[in-house]
Backbone bond lengths (Angstrom), bond angles and torsions (degrees), N, CA, C in turn:
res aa  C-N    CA-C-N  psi(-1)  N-CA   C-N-CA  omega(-1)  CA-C   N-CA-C  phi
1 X - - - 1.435 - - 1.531 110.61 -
2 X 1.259 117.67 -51.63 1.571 125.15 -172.76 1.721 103.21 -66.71
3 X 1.176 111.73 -29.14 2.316 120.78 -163.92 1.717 71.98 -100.30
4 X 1.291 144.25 -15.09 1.957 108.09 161.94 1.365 108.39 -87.19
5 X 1.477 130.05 -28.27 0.941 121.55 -162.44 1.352 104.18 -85.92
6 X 1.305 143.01 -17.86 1.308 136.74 172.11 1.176 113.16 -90.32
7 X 1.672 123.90 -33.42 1.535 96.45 158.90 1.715 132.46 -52.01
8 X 1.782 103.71 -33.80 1.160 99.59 168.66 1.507 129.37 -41.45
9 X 1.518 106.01 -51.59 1.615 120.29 174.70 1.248 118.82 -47.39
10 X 1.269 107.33 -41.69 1.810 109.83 -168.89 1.752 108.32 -80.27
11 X 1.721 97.08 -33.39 1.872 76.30 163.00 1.071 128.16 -88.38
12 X 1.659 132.96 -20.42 1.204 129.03 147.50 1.929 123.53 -29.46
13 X 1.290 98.73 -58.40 1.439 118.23 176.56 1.455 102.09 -48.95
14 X 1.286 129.72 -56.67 1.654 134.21 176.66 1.603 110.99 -64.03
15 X 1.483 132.34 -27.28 0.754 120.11 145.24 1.909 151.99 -51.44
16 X 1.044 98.48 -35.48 1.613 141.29 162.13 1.595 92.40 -60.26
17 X 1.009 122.49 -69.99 1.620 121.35 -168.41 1.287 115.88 -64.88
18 X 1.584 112.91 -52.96 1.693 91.68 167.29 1.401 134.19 -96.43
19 X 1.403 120.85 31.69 1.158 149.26 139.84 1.604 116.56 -68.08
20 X 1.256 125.68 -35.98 1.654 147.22 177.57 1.619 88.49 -65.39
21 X 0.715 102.59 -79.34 2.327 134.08 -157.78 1.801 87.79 -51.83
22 X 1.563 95.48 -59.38 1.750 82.30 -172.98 1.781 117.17 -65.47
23 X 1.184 126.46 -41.54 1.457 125.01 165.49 1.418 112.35 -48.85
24 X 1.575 105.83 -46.77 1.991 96.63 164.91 1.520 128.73 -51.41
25 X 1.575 99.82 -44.86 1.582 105.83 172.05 1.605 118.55 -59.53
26 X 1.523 92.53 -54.85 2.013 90.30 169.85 1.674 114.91 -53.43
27 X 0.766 128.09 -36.59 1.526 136.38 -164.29 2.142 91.75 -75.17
28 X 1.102 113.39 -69.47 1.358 116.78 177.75 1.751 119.69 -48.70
29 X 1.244 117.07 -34.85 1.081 136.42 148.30 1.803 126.63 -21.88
30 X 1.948 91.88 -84.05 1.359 98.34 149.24 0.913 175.97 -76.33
31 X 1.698 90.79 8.44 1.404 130.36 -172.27 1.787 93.33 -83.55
32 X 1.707 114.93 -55.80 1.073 114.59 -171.33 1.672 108.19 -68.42
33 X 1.200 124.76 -47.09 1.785 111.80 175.87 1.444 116.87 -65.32
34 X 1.113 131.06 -6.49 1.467 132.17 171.88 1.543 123.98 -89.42
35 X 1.864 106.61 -31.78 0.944 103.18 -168.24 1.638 115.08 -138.04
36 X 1.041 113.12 -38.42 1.661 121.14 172.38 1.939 93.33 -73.84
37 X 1.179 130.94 -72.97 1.349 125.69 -161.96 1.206 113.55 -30.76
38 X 1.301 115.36 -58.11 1.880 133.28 -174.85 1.413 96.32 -61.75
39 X 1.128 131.20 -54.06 1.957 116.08 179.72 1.463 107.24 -65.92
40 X 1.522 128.43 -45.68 1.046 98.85 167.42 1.671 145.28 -54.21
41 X 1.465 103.23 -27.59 1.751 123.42 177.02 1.673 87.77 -65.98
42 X 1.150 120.22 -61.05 1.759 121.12 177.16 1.300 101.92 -33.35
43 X 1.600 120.64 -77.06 1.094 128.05 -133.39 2.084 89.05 -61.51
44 X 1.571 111.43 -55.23 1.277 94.31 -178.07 1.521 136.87 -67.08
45 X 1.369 126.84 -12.58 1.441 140.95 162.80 1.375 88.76 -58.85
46 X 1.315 141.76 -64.93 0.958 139.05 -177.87 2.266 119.93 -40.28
47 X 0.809 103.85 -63.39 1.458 125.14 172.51 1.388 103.30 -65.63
48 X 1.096 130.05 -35.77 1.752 117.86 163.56 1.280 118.36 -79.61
49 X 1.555 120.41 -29.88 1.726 119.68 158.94 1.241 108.40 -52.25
50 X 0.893 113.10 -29.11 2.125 111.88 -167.73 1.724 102.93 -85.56
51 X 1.429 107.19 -38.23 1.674 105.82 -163.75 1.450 93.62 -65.97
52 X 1.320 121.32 -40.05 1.871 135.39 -163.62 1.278 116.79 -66.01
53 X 1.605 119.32 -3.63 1.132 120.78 173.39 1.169 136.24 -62.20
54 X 1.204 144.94 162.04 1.604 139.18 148.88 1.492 104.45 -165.68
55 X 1.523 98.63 -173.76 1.331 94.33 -160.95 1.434 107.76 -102.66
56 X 1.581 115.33 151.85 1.442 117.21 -177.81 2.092 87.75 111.43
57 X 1.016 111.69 -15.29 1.800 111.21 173.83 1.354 104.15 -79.37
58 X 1.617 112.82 133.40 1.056 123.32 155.63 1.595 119.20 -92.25
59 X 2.119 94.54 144.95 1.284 96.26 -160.55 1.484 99.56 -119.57
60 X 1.420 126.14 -174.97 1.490 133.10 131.61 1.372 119.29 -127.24
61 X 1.071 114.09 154.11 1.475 120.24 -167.51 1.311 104.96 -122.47
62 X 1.519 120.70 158.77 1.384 127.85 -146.57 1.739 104.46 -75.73
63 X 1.381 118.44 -10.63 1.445 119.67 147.72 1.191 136.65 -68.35
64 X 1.261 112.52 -6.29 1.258 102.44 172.87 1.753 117.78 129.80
65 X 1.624 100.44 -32.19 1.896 122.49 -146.24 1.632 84.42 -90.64
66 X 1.063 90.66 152.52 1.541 116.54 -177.74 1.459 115.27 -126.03
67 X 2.044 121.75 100.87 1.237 95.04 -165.98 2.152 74.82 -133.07
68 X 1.477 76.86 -135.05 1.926 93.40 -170.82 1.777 98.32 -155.10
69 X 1.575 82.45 115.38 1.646 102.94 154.93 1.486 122.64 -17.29
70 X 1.029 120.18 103.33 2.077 110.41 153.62 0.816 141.87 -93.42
71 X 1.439 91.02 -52.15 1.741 98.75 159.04 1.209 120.14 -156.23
72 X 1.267 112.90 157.05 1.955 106.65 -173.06 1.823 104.35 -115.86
73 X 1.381 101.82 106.83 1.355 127.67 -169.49 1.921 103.77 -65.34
74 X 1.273 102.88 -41.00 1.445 100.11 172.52 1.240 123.23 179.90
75 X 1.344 165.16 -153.46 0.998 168.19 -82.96 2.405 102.31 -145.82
76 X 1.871 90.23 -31.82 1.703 85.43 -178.00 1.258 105.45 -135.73
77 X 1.645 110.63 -6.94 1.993 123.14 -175.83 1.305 97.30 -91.18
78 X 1.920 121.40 139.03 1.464 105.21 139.04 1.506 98.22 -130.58
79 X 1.749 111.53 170.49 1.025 97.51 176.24 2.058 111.64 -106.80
80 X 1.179 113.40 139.60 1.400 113.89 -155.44 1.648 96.42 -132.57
81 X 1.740 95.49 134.74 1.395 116.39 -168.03 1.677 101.27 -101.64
82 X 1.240 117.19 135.11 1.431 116.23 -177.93 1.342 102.98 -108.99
83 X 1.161 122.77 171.03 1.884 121.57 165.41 1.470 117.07 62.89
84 X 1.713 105.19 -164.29 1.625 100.65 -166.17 1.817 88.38 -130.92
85 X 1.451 105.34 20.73 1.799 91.85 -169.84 1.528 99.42 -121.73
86 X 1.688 114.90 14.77 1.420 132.06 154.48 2.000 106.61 61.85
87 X 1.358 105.67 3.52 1.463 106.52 173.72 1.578 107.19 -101.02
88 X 0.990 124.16 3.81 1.611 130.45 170.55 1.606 103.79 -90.84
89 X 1.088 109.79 103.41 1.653 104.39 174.51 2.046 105.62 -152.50
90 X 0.989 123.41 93.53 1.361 137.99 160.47 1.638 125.60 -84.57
91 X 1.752 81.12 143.45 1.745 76.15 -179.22 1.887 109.76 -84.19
92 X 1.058 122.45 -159.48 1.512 103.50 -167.99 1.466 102.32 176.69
93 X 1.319 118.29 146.94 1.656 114.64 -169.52 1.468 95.42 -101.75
94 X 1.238 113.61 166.72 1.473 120.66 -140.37 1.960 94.46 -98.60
95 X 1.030 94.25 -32.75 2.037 111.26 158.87 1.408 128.64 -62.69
96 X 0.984 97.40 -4.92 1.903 126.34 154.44 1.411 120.80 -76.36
97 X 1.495 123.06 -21.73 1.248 111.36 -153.04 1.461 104.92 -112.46
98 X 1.253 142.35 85.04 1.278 138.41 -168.79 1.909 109.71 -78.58
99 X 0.666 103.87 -6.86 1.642 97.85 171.93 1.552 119.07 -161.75
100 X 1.231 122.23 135.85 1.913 150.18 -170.77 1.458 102.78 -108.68
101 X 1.417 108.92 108.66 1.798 110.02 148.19 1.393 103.43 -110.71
102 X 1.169 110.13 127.30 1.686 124.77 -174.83 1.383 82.77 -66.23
103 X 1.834 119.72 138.34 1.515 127.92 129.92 1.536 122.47 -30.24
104 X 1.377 85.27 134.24 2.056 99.32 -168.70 1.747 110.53 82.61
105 X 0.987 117.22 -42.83 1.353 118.55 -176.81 1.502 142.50 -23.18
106 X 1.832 86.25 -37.50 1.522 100.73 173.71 1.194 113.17 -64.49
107 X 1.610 110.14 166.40 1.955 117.95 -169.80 1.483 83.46 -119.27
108 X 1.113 98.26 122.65 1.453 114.27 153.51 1.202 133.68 -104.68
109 X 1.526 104.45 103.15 1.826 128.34 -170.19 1.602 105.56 -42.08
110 X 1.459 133.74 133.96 1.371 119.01 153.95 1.713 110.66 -92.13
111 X 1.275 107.22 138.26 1.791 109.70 168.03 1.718 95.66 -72.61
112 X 1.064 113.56 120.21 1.701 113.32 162.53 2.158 99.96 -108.15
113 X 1.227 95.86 115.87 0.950 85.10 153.28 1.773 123.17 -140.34
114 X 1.188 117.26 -149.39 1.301 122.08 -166.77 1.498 100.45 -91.62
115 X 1.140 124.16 77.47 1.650 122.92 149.92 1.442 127.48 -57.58
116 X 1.367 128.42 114.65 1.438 125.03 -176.56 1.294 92.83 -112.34
């Protein structure tokens, strides 16, 4: 009587466990599509904004400043011109730069109007 009733327990008990393990697996699961996947898709949009650079691109940087590329010293330096009085020019880590408008890029609207 007592050796049925504890086998009973122990498969109950194994039941319980991979019921445990599988909610762990779902949970790890959604941990990774919610939260690691999306930084990685970041992280590389990110790393192809940086490769696309050169100089003569206007940038902004995660402060806010709005200057233009000069030169790209190497692989994490660039050097970046601020203002319109061309004596503002810093070098700058490349994890600074939250946004690229390629040179030439801009559209330039024509006014058409009615000339008589």
């Amino acid at each position: 009587m007592f050796l049925a009733e504890a086998t009973d327990g122990a498969a109950s008990n194994g039941g319980g466990l991979l019921s445990i393990i599988m909610i762990v697996v779902f949970w790890i699961i959604l941990f990774y599509f919610m939260i690691v996947r999306p930084q990685k898709k970041q992280q590389k949009q990110r790393d192809e904004l940086h490769n696309a650079m050169e100089p003569g691109d206007n940038i902004m940087t995660t402060g806010g400043f709005f200057g233009t590329i000069l030169d790209i010293v190497d692989d994490t330096t660039v050097i970046v011109e601020f203002g319109n009085n061309k004596n503002c020019r810093i070098p700058m880590h490349k994890n600074a730069i939250a946004e690229v408008e390629k040179a030439g890029s801009a559209v330039v609207k024509e006014e058409s109007g009615d000339e008589e």
